[in-house]
MITORNU-96122 format. One record per residue (C-alpha): y, x, z; residue in three letters. Coordinates in steps of 0.25 Angstrom, whole numbers, plus 5000, padded with zeros to 4 digits. Layout:
<pts>
YXZALA;...
</pts>
This chain:
<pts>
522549975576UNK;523649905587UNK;523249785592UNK;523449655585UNK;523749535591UNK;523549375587UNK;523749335574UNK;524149485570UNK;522949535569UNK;522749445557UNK;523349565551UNK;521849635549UNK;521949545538UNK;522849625530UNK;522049745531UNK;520649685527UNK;520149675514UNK;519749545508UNK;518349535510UNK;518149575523UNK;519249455525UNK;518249365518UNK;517149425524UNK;517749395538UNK;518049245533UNK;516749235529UNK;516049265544UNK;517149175550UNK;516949055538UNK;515449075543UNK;515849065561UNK;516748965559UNK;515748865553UNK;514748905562UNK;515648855573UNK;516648775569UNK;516148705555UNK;516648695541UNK;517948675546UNK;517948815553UNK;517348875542UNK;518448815533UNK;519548845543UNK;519149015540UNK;518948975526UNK;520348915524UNK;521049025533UNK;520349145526UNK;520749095514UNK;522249075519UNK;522349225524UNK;521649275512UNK;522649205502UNK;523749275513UNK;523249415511UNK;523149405494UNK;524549355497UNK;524949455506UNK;525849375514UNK;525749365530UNK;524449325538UNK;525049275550UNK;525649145546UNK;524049105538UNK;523449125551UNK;524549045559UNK;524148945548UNK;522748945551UNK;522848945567UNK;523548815565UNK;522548755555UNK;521348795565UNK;522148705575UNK;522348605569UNK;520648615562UNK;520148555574UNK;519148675576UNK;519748705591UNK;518748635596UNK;517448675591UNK;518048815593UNK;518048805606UNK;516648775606UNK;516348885598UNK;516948965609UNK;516148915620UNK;514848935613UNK;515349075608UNK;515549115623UNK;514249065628UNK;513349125616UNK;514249255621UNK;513549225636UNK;512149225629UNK;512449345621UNK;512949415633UNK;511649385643UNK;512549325652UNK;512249175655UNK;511849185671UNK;512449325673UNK;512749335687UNK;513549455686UNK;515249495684UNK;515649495670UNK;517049565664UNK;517349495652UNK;518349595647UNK;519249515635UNK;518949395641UNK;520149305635UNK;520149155643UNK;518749195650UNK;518049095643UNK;516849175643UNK;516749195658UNK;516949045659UNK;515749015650UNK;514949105657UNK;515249075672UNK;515548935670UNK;514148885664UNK;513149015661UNK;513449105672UNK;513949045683UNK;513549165693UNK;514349265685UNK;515649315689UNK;516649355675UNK;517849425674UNK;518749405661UNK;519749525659UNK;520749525648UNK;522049575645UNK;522749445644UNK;522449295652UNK;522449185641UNK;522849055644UNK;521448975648UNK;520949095656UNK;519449035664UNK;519249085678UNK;518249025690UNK;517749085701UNK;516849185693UNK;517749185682UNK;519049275682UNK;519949345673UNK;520749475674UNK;521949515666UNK;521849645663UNK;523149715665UNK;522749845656UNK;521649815646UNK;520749935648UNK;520749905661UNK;519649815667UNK;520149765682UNK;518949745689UNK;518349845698UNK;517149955694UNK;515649905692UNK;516149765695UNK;515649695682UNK;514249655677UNK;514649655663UNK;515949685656UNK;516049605643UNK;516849625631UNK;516749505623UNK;517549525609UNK;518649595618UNK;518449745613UNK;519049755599UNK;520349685604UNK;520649815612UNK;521049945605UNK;520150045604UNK;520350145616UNK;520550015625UNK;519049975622UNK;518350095627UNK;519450095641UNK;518949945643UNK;517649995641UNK;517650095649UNK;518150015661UNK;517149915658UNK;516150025662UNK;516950025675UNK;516849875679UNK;515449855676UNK;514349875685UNK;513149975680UNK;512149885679UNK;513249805671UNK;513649785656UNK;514649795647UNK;514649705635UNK;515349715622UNK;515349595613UNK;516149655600UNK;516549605586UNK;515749725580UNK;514749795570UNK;513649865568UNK;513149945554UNK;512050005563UNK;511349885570UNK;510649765564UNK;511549645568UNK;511049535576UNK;511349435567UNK;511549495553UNK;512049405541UNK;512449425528UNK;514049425533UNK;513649505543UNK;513149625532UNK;514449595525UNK;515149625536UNK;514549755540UNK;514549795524UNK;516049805526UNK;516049945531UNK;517249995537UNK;518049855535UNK;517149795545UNK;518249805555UNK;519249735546UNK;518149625548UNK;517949635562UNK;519449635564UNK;519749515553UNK;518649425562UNK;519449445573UNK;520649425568UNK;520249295562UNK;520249225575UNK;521949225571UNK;521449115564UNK;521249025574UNK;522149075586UNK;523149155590UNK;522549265596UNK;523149345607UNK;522149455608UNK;522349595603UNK;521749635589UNK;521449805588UNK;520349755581UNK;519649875589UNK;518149875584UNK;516949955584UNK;515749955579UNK;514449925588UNK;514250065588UNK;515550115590UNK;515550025605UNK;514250085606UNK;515050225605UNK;516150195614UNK;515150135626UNK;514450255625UNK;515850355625UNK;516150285638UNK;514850295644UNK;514150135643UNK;512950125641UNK;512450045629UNK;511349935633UNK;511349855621UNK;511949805607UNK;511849675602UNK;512449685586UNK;512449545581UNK;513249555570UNK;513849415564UNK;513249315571UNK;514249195570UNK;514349195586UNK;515749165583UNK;516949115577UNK;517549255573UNK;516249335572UNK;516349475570UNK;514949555571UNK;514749565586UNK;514149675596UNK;513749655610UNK;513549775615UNK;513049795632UNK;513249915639UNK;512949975652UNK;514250045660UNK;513550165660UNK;514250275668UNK;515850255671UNK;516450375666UNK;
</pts>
């Protein structure tokens, strides 16, 4: 599939079926009320409902989520949104094992570096963090320990070899086509020390491995099959909803075992899987892996 960018990719809807749509509105129906109320929870109700009747009607999608960008703006859920974010980004730290790290960390995708600022501003402060993306949005953080590089080819990391403690792939991997994800990988091996880490946080699944925090929507999902990826695809998509985005949308997934697969092939040493499952850590939760690996051998 070619990339898809902003509100095109609300075009996954068209190729899913209904109940994996209201499966999908189900789990966000669940986030949104953890984290922004009833009226978050009304807001996915109401829009669901508005796209549905657009796909039973076959008539365009575009204009319903124009539509339902300018309701959220106007709901008055900006703001808890935004704190929403900042605890996302500090439970992310925990998760991670970085609150006092005192190392260099690459946060590869990083968008406005909002992560790095969390983390060096308040948890880490001794930590020096690199954010790399292939674009610099508006609002971009940066502070003595706290830079940002624009990529100028995006399987190319511009920093020099063994020269990062940990490379981090926070929700970054499944917006880059398929044969850019093991290149990006592969120079992730390059940059990071040997007594270093690479980290993948990734919307993925597992039908092998007991999930963290399992839950009858969980098993739902999972009970899919191979429609599984319309779902994962669909909850990224969703954030269309809400904002314009600007980021690409391969939709490139893999299973947990399938990034276990591709380390392996390039030479990473697998150190550990965290499989959590749905655990409502966020607004747009897909079932998320955390996977570390060691840089193993540069080939």
């Amino acid at each position: 599939m070619s990339s898809l960018v902003g509100t095109q990719a609300v075009l996954i809807y068209r190729k899913a079926d209904e109940a994996t749509i209201k499966l999908v509105r189900d789990i966000l129906m669940v986030s949104h009320h953890l984290y922004l109320g009833e009226l978050g929870r009304s807001f996915i109700e109401t829009s669901f409902a508005a796209v549905l009747d657009a796909l039973r009607a076959k008539t365009e999608l575009d204009g319903v989520f124009d539509a339902r960008r300018d309701a959220f703006a106007c709901s008055g859920l900006d703001s808890p949104r935004r704190m929403y974010k900042e605890g996302s980004l500090r439970r992310t730290i925990r998760l991670l094992s970085l609150e006092g790290f005192e190392g260099h960390i690459v946060d590869v995708g990083a968008a406005d570096n909002m992560l790095g600022w969390t983390l060096t501003q308040n948890l880490a402060p001794q930590a020096a963090f690199t954010g790399i993306d292939i674009a610099r949005t508006a609002g971009v953080k940066e502070s003595p320990r706290l830079h940002f590089i624009q990529q100028g080819d995006p399987t190319v990391i511009p920093l020099e070899d063994r020269s990062v403690d940990i490379c981090l792939f926070r929700f970054s991997l499944h917006h880059m086509e398929y044969d850019v994800q093991q290149k990006i990988l592969e120079e992730a091996q390059r940059v990071t020390a040997s007594s270093g880490r690479i980290v993948l946080v990734e919307d993925s699944y597992s039908l092998a491995l007991p999930a963290l925090a399992d839950n009858m929507l969980h098993r739902v999902l999972l009970g899919l099959d191979k429609r599984i990826w319309d779902a994962l695809a669909l909850l990224d998509a969703s954030s269309c909803l809400v904002t314009e985005e600007t980021m690409t949308f391969p939709f490139s997934f893999r299973s947990v075992e399938d990034w276990q697969s591709l380390g392996v092939k390039i030479g990473l040493e697998l150190r550990r899987v965290d499989y959590w499952g749905l655990p409502f850590f966020s607004l747009y939760q897909a079932p998320l892996a955390i996977l570390n690996f060691g840089p193993g051998e540069s080939c």
